[in-house]
C-alpha positions as CSV (number, residue, x, y, z in Angstrom):
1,X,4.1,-9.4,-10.2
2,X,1.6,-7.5,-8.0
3,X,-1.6,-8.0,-8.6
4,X,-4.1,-4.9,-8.3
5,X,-6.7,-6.8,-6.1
6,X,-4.0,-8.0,-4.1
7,X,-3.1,-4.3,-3.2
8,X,-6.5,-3.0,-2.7
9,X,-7.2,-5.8,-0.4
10,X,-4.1,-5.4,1.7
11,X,-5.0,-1.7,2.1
12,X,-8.4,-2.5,3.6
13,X,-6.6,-4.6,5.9
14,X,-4.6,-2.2,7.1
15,X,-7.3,0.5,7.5
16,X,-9.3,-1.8,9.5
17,X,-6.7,-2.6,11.9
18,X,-5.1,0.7,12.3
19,X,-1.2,0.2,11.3
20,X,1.1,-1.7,8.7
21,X,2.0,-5.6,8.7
22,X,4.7,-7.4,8.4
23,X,4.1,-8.0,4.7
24,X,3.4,-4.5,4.2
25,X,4.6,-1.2,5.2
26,X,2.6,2.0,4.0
27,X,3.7,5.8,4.6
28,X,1.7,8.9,4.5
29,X,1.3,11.0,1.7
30,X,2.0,14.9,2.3
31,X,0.0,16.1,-0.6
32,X,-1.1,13.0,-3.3
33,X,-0.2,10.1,-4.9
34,X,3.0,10.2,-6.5
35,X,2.6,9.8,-10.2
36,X,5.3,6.2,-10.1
37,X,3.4,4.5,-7.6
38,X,3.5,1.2,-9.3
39,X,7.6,1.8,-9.2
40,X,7.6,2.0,-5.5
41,X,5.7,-1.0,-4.4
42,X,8.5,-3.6,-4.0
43,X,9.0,-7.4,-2.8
């Protein structure tokens, strides 16, 4: 199970160093959040 810190800490990774990492791989968002965000973060 994810934990919420967990997520919000490797975000603020990756906005400080500019790209994803090999844990984690973001995309860009055209307009917002999806609603089943939670459903998309996988292992």
């Amino acid at each position: 199970m994810i934990v919420k810190q967990e997520v919000i800490d490797a975000i603020h990774l990756m906005r400080r160093i500019g790209a994803d990492t090999q844990r984690c791989e973001v995309k860009k968002s055209v307009q917002e959040l999806p609603r089943n965000l939670p459903e998309t973060i996988s292992a």
